[in-house]
mmCIF file of the C-alpha atoms, coordinates in Angstrom:
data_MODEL
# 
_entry.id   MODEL 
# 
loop_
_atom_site.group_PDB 
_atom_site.id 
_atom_site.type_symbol 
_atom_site.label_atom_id 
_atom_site.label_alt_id 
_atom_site.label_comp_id 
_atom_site.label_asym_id 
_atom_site.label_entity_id 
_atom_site.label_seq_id 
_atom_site.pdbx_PDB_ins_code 
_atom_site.Cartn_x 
_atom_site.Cartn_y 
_atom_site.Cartn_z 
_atom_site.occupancy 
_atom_site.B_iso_or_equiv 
_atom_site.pdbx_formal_charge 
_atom_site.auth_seq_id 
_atom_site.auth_comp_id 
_atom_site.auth_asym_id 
_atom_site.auth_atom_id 
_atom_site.pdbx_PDB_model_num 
ATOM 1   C CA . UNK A 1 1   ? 0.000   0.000  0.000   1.00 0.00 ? 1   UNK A CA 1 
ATOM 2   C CA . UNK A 1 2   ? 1.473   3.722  -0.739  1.00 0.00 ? 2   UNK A CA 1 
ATOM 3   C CA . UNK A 1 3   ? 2.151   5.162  1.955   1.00 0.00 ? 3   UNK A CA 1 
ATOM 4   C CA . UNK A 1 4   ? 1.484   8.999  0.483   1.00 0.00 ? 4   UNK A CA 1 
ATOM 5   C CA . UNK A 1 5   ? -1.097  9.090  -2.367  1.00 0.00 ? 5   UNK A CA 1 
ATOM 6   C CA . UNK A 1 6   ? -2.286  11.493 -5.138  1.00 0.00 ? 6   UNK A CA 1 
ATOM 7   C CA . UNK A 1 7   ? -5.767  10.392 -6.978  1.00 0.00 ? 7   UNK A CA 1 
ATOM 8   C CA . UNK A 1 8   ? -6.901  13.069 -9.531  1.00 0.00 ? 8   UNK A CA 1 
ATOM 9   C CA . UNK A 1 9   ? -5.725  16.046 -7.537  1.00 0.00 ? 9   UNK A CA 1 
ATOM 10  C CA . UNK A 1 10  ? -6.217  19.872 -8.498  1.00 0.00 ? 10  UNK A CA 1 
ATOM 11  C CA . UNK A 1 11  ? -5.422  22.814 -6.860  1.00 0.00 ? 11  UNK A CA 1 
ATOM 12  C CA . UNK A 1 12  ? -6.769  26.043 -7.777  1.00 0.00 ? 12  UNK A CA 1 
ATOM 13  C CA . UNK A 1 13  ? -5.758  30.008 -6.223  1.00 0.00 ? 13  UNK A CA 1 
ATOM 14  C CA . UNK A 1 14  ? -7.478  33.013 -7.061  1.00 0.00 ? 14  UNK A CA 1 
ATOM 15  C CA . UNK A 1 15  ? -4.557  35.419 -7.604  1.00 0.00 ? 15  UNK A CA 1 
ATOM 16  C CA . UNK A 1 16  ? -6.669  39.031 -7.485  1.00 0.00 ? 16  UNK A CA 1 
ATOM 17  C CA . UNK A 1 17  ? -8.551  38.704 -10.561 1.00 0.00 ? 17  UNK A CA 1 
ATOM 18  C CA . UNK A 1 18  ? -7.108  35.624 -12.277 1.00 0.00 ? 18  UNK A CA 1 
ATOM 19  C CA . UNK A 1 19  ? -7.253  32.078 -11.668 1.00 0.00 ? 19  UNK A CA 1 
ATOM 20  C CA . UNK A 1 20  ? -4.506  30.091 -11.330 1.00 0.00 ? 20  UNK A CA 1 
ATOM 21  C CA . UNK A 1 21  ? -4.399  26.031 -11.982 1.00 0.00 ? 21  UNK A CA 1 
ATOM 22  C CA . UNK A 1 22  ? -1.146  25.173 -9.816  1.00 0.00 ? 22  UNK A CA 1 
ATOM 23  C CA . UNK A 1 23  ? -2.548  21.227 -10.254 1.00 0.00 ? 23  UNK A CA 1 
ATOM 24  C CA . UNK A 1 24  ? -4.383  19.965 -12.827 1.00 0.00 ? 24  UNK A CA 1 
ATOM 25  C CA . UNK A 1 25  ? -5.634  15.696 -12.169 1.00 0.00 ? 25  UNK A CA 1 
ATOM 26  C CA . UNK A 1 26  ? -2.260  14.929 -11.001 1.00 0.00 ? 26  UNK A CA 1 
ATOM 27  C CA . UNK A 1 27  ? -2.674  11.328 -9.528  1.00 0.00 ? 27  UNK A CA 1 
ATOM 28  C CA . UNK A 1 28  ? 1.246   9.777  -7.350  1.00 0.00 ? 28  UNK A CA 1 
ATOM 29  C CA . UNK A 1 29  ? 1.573   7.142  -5.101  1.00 0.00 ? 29  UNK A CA 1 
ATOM 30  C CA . UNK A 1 30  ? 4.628   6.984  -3.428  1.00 0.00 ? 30  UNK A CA 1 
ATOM 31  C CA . UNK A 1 31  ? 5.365   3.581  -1.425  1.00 0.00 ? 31  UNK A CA 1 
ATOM 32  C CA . UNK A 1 32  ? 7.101   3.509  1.757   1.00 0.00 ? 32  UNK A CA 1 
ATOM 33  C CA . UNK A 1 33  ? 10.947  3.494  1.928   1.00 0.00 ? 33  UNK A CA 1 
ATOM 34  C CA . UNK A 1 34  ? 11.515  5.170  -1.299  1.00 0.00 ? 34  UNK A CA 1 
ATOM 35  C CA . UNK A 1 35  ? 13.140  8.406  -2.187  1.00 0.00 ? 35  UNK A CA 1 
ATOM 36  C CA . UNK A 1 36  ? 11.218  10.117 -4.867  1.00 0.00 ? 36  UNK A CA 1 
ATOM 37  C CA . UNK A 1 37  ? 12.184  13.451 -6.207  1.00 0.00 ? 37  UNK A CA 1 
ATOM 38  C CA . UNK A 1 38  ? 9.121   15.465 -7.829  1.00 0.00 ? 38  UNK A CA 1 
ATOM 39  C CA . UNK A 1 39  ? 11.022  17.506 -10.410 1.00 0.00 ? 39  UNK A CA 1 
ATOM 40  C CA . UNK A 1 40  ? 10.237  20.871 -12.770 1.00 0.00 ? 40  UNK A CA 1 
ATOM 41  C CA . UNK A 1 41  ? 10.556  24.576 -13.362 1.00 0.00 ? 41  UNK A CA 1 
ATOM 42  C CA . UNK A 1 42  ? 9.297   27.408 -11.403 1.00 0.00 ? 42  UNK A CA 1 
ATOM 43  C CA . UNK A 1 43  ? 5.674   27.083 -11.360 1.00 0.00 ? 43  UNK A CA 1 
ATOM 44  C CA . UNK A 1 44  ? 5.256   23.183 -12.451 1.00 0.00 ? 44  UNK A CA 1 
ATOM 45  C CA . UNK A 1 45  ? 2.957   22.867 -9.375  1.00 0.00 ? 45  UNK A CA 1 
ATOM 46  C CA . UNK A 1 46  ? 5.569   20.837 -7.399  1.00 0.00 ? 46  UNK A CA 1 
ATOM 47  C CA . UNK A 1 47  ? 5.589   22.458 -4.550  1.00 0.00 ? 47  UNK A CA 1 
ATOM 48  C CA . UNK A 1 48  ? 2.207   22.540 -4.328  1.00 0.00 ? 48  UNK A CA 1 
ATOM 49  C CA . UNK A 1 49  ? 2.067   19.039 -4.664  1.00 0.00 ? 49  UNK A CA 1 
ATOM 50  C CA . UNK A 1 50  ? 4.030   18.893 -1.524  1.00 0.00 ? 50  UNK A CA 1 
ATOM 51  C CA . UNK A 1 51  ? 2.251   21.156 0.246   1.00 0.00 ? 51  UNK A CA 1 
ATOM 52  C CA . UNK A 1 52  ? -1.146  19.111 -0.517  1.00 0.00 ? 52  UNK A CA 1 
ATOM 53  C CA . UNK A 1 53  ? 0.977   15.794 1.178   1.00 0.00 ? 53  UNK A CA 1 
ATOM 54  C CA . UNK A 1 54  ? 2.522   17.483 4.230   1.00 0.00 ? 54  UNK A CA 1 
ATOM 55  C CA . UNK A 1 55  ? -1.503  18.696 4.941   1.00 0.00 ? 55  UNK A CA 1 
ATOM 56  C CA . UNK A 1 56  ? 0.044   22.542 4.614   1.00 0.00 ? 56  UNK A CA 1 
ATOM 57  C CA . UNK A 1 57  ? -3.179  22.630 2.037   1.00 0.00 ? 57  UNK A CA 1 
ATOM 58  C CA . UNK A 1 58  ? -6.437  21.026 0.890   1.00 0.00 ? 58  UNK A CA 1 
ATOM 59  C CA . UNK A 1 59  ? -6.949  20.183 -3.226  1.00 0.00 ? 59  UNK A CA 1 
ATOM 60  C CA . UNK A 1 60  ? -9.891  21.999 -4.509  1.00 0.00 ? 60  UNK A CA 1 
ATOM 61  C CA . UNK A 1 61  ? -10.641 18.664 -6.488  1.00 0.00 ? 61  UNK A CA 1 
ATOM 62  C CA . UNK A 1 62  ? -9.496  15.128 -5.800  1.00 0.00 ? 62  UNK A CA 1 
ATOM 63  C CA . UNK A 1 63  ? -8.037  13.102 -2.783  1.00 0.00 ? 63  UNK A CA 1 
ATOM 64  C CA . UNK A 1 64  ? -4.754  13.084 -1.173  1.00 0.00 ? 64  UNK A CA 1 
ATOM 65  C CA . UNK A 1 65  ? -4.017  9.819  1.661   1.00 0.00 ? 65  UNK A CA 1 
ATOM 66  C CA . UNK A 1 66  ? -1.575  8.895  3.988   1.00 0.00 ? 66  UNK A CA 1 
ATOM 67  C CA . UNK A 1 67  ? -1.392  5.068  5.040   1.00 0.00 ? 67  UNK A CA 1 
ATOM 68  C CA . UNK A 1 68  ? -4.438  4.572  2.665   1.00 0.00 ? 68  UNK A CA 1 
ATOM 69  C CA . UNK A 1 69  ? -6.688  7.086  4.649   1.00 0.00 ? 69  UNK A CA 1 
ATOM 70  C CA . UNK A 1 70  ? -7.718  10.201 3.176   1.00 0.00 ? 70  UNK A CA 1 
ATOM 71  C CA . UNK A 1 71  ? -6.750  13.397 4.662   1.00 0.00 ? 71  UNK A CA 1 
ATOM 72  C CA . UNK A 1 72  ? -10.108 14.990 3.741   1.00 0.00 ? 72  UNK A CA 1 
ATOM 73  C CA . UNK A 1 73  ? -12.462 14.391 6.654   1.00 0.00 ? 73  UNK A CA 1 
ATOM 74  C CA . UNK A 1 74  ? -9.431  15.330 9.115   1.00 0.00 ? 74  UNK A CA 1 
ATOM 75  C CA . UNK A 1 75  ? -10.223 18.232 11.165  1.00 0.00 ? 75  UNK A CA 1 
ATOM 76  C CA . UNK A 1 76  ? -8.166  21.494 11.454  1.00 0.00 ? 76  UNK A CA 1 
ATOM 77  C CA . UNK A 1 77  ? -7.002  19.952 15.074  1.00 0.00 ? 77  UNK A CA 1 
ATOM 78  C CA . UNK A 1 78  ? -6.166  16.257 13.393  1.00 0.00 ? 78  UNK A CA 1 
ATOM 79  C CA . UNK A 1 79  ? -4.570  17.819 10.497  1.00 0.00 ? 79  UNK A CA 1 
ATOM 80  C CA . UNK A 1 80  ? -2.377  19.817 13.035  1.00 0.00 ? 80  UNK A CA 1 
ATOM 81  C CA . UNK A 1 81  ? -1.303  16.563 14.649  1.00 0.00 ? 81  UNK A CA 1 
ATOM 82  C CA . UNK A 1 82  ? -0.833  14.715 11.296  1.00 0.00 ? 82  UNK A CA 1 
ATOM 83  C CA . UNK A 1 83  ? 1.565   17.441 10.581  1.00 0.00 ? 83  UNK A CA 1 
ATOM 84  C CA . UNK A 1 84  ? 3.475   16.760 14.099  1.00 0.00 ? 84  UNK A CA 1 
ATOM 85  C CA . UNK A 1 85  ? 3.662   13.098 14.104  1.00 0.00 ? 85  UNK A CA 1 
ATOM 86  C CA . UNK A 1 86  ? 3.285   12.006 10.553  1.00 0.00 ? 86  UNK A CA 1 
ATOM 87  C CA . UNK A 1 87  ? 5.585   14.158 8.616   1.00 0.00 ? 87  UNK A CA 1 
ATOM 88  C CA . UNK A 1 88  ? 9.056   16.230 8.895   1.00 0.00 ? 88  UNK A CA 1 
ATOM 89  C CA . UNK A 1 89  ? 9.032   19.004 6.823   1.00 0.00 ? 89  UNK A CA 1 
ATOM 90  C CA . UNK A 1 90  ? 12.471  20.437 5.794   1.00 0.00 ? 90  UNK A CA 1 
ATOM 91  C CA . UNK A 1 91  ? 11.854  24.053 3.644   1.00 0.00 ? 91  UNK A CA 1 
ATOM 92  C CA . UNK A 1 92  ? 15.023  25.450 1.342   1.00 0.00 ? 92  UNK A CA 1 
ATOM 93  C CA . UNK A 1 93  ? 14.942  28.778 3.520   1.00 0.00 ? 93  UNK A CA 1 
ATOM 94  C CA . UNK A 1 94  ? 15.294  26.528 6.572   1.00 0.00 ? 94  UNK A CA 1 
ATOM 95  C CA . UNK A 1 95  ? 12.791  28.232 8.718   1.00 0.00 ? 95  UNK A CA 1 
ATOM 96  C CA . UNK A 1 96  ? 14.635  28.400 12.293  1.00 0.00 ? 96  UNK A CA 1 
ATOM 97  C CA . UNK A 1 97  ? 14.112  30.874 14.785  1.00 0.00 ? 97  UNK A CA 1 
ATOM 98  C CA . UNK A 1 98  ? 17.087  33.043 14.628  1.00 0.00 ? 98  UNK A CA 1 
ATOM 99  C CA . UNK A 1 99  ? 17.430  34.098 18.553  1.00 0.00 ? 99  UNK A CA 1 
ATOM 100 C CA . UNK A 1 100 ? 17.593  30.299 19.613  1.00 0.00 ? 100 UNK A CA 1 
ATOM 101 C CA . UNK A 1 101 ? 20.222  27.987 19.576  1.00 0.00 ? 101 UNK A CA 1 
ATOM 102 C CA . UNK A 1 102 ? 20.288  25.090 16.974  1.00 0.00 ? 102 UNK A CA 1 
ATOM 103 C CA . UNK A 1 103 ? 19.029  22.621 20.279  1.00 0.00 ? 103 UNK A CA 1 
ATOM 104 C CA . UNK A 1 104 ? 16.431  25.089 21.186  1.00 0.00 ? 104 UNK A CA 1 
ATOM 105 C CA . UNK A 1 105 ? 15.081  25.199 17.388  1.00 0.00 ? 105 UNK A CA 1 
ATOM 106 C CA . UNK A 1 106 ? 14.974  21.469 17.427  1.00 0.00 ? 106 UNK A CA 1 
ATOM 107 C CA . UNK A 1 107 ? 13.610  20.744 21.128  1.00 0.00 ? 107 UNK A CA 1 
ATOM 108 C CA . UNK A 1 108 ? 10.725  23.149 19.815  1.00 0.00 ? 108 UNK A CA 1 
ATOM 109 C CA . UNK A 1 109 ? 9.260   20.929 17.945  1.00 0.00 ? 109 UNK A CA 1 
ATOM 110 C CA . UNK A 1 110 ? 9.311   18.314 20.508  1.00 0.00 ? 110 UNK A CA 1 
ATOM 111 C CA . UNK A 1 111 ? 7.558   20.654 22.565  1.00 0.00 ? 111 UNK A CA 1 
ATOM 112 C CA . UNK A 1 112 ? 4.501   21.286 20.790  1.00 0.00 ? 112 UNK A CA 1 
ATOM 113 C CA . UNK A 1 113 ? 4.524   17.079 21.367  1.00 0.00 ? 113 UNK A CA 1 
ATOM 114 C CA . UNK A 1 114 ? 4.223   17.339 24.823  1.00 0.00 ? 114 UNK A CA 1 
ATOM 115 C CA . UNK A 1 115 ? 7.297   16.025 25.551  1.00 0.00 ? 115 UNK A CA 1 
ATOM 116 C CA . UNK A 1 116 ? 9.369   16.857 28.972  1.00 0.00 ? 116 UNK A CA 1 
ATOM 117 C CA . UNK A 1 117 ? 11.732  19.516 29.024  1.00 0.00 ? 117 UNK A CA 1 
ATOM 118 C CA . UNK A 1 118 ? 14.444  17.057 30.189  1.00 0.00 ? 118 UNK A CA 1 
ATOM 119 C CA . UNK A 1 119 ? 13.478  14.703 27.460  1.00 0.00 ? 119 UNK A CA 1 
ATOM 120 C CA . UNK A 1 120 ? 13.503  17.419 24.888  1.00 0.00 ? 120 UNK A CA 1 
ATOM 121 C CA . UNK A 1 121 ? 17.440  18.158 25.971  1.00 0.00 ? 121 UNK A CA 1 
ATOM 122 C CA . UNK A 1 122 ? 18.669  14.725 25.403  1.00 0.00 ? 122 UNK A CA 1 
ATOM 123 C CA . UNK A 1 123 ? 16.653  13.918 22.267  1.00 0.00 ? 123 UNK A CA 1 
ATOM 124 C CA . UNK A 1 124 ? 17.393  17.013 20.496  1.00 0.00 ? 124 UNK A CA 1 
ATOM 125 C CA . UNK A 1 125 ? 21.006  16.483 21.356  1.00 0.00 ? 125 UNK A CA 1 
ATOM 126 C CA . UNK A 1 126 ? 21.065  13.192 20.396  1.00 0.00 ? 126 UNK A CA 1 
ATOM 127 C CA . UNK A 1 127 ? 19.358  14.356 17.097  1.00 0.00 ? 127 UNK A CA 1 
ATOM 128 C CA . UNK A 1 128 ? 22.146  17.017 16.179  1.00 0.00 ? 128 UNK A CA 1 
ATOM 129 C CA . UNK A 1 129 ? 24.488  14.395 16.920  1.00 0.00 ? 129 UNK A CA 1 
ATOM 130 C CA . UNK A 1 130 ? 22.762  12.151 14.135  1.00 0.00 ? 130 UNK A CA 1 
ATOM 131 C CA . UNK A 1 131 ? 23.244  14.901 11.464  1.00 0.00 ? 131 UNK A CA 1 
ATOM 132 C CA . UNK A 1 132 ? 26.710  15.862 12.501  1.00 0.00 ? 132 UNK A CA 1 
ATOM 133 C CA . UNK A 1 133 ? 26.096  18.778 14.594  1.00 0.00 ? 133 UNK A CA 1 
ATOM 134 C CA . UNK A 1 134 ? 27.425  17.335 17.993  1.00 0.00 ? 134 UNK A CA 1 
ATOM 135 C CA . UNK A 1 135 ? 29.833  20.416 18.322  1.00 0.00 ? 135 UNK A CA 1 
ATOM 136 C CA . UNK A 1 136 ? 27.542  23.218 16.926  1.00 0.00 ? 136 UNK A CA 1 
ATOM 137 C CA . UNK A 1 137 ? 24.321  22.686 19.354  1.00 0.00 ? 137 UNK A CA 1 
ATOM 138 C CA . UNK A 1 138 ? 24.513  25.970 21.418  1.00 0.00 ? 138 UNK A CA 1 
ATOM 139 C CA . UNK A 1 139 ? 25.426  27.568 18.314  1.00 0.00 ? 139 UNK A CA 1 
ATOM 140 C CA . UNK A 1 140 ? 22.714  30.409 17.231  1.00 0.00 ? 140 UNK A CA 1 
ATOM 141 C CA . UNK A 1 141 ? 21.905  30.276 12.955  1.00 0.00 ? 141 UNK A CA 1 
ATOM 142 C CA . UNK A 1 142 ? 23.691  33.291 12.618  1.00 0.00 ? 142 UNK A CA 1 
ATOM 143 C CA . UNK A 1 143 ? 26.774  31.325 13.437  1.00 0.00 ? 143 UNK A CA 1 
ATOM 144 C CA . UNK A 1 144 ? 25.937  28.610 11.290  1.00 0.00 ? 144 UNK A CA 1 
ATOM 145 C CA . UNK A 1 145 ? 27.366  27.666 7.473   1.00 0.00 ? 145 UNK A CA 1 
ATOM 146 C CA . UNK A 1 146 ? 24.096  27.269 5.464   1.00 0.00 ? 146 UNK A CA 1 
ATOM 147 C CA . UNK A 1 147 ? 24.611  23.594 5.360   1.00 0.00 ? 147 UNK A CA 1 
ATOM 148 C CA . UNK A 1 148 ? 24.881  23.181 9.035   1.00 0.00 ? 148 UNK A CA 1 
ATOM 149 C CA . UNK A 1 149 ? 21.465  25.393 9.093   1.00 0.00 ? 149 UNK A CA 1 
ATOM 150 C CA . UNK A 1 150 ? 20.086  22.979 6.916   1.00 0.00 ? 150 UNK A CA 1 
ATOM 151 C CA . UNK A 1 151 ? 21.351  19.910 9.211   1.00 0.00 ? 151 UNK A CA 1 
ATOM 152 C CA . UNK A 1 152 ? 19.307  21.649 12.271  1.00 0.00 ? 152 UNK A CA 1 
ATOM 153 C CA . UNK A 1 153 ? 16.188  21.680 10.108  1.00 0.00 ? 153 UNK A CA 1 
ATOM 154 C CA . UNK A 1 154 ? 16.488  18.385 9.348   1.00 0.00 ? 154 UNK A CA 1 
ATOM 155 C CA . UNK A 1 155 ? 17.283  16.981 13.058  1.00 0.00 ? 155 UNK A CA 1 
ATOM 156 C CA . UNK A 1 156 ? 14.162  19.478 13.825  1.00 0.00 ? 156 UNK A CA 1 
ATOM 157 C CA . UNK A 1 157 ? 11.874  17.352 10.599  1.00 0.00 ? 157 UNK A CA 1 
ATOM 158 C CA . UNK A 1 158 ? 12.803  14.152 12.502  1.00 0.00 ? 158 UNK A CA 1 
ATOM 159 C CA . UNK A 1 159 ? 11.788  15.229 16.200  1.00 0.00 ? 159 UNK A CA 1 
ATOM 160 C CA . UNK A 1 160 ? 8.755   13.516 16.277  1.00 0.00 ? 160 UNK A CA 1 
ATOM 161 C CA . UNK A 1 161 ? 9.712   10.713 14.510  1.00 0.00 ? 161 UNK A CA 1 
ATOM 162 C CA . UNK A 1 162 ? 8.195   10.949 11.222  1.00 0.00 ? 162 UNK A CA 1 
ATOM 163 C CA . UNK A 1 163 ? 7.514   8.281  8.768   1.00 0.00 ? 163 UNK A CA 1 
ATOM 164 C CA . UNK A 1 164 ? 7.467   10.722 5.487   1.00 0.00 ? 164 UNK A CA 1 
ATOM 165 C CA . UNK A 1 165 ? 10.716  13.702 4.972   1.00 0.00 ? 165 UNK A CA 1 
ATOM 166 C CA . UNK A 1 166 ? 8.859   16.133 2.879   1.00 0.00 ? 166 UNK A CA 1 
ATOM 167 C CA . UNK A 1 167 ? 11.575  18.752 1.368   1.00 0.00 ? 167 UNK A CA 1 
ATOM 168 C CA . UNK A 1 168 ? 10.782  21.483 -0.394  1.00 0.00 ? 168 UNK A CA 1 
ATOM 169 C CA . UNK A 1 169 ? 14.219  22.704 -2.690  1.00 0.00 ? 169 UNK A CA 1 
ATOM 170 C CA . UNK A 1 170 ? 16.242  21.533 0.321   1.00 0.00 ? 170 UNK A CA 1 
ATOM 171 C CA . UNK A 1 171 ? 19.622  22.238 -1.261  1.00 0.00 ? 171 UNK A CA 1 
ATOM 172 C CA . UNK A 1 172 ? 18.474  25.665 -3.218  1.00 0.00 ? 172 UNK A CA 1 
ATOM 173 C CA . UNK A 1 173 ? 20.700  27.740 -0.389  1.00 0.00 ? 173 UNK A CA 1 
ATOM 174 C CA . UNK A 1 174 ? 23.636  25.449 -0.657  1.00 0.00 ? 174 UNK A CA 1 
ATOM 175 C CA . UNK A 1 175 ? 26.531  25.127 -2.906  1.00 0.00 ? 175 UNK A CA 1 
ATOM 176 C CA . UNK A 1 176 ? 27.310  21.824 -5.008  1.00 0.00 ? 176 UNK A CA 1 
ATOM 177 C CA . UNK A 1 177 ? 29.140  19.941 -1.966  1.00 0.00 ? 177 UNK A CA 1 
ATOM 178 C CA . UNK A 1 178 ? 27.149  21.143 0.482   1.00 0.00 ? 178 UNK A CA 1 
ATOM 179 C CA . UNK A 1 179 ? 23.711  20.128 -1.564  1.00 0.00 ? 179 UNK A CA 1 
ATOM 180 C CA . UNK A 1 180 ? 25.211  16.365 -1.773  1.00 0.00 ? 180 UNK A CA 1 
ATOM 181 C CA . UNK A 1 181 ? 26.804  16.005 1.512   1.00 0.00 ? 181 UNK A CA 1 
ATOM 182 C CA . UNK A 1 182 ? 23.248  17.205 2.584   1.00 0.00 ? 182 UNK A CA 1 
ATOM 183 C CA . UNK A 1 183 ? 21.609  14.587 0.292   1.00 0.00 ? 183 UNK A CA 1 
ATOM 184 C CA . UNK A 1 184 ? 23.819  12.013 1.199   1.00 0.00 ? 184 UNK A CA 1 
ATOM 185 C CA . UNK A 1 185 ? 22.634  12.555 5.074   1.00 0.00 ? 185 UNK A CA 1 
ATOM 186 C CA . UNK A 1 186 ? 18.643  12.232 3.536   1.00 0.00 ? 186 UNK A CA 1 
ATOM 187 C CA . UNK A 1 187 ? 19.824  8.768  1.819   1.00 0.00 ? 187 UNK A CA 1 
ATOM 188 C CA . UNK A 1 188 ? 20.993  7.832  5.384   1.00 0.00 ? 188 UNK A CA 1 
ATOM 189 C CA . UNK A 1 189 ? 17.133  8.750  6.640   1.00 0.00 ? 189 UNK A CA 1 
ATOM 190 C CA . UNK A 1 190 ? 16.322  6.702  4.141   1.00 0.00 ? 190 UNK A CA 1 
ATOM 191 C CA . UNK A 1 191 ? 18.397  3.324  4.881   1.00 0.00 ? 191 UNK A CA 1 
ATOM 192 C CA . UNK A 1 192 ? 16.994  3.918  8.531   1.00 0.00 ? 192 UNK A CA 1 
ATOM 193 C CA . UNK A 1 193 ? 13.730  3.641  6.722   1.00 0.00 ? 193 UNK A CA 1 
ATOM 194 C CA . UNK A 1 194 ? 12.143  7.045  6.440   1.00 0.00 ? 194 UNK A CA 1 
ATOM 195 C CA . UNK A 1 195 ? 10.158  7.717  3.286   1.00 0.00 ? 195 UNK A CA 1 
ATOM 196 C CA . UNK A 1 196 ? 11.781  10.823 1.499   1.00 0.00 ? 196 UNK A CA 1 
ATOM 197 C CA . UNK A 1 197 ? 9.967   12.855 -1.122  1.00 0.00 ? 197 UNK A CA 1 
ATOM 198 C CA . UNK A 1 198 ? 11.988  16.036 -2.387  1.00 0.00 ? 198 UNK A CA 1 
ATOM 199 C CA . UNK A 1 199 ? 11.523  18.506 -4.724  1.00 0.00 ? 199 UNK A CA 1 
ATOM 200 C CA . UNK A 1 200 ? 14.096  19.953 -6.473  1.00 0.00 ? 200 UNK A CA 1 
ATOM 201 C CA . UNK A 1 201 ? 14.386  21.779 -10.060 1.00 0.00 ? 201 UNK A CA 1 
ATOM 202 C CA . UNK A 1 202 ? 18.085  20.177 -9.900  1.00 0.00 ? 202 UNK A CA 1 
ATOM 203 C CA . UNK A 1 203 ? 18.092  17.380 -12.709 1.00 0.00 ? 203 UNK A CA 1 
ATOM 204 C CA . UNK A 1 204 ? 21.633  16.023 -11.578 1.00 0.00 ? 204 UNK A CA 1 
ATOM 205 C CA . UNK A 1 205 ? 21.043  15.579 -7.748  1.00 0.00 ? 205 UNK A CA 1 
ATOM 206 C CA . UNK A 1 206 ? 17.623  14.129 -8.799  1.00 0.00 ? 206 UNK A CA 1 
ATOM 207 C CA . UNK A 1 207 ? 19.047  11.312 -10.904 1.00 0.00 ? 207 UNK A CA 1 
ATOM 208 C CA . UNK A 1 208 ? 22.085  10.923 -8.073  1.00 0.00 ? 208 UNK A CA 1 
ATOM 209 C CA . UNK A 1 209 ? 20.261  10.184 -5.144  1.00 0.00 ? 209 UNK A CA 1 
ATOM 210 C CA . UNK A 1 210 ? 16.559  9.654  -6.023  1.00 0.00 ? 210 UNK A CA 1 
ATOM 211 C CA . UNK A 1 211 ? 15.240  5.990  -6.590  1.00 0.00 ? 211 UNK A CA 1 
ATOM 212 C CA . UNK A 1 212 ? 12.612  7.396  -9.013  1.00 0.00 ? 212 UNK A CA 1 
ATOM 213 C CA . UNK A 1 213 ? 11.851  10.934 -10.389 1.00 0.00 ? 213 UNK A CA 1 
ATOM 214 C CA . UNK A 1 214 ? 8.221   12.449 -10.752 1.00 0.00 ? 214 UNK A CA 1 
ATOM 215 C CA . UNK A 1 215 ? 8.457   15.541 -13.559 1.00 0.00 ? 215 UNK A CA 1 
ATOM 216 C CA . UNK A 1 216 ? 5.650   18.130 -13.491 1.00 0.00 ? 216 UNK A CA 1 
ATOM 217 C CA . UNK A 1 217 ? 5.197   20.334 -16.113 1.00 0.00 ? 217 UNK A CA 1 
ATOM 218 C CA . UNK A 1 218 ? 2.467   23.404 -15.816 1.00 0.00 ? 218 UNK A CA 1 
ATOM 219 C CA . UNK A 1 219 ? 0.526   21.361 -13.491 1.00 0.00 ? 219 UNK A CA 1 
ATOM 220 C CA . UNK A 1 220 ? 0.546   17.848 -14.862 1.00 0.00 ? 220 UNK A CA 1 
ATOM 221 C CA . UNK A 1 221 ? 2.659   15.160 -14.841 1.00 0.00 ? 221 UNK A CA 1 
ATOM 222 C CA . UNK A 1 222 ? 4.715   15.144 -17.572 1.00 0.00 ? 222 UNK A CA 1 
ATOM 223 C CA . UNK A 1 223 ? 6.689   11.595 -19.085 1.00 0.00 ? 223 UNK A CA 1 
# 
């Protein structure tokens, strides 16, 4: 059973006067364990896509499911905690709160799980320590290469222990060896069995590290 599913999916935004059609019947499945990169240009409807999986959005048409259950009857509140438990999101901007350190950023998100402040300090140590951030956790972004920001988002995306890694132009910020060191690390998510879905407009780190490539192309899928 795919664990993330697409079925005749369309997303439409009302951009002041005109209509946009970011999705148009896309239908994915993507089956648990793989790494699948969702490729295409600016405006392809990729992120979207991800958006629509990681519960960020509703389609205005079709059905998106997780574990074989649609998302659609889930309330604001469930949503919320499908977001928490169900899937790490990693963003290309990173997203961390600048005045905390990179264990506060990460034992954040284990807050909003309920989880005990001295809990949160060993977990979100031992997470840094799984990305290769053991030295750098009482360091604030600012003091941070971009890659090692990117390393605290992703020890943040795995807090709750996710089963999906949704990221969204992950390497977009990073130069050519930082992007594949950082890809390299999601291929060891992935070997610890994580499901990884990534999209990227990079053709060459697609091919390099992805088991299968989705292309979108003004809202469809393209072949």
């Amino acid at each position: 059973m795919p664990i993330l599913e697409a079925n005749n999916v369309t997303k439409e935004y009302q951009m002041g006067s005109e209509e946009v059609h970011a999705l148009a019947g896309v239908s994915v499945a993507i089956e648990p364990g793989e790494f699948v990169a969702i490729l295409g240009t600016s405006g392809s409807g990729k992120s979207t896509l991800l958006n629509l999986f990681g519960g960020l959005d509703r389609p205005t048409s079709g059905e998106i499911s997780f574990n074989g259950k649609s998302l659609a009857p889930l309330s604001s509140r469930e949503m919320s905690r499908y977001r928490l438990r169900s899937i790490g999101m990693i963003f290309q901007s990173f997203n961390l709160i600048p005045t905390m350190t990179a264990r506060q950023n990460v034992s954040l998100a284990l807050a909003f799980a309920g989880m005990k402040q001295t809990e949160r300090q060993q977990r979100s140590k031992e997470l840094l320590e799984r990305v290769g951030l053991s030295a750098r956790v009482d360091h604030r972004p600012a003091e941070l290469s971009g890659g090692e920001q990117q390393r605290v988002s992703i020890a943040r995306a795995l807090a709750n222990d996710p089963q999906v890694l949704l990221a969204d132009e992950p390497t977009g910020n990073l130069d050519s060896a930082r992007a594949a060191e950082l890809l390299e690390l999601l291929k060891t998510m992935q070997r610890d069995g994580k499901t990884i879905v990534m999209v990227t407009h990079d053709q060459e780190l697609a091919s390099r590290f992805a088991d299968r490539i989705i292309k979108l192309k003004d809202g469809k899928l393209a072949e």
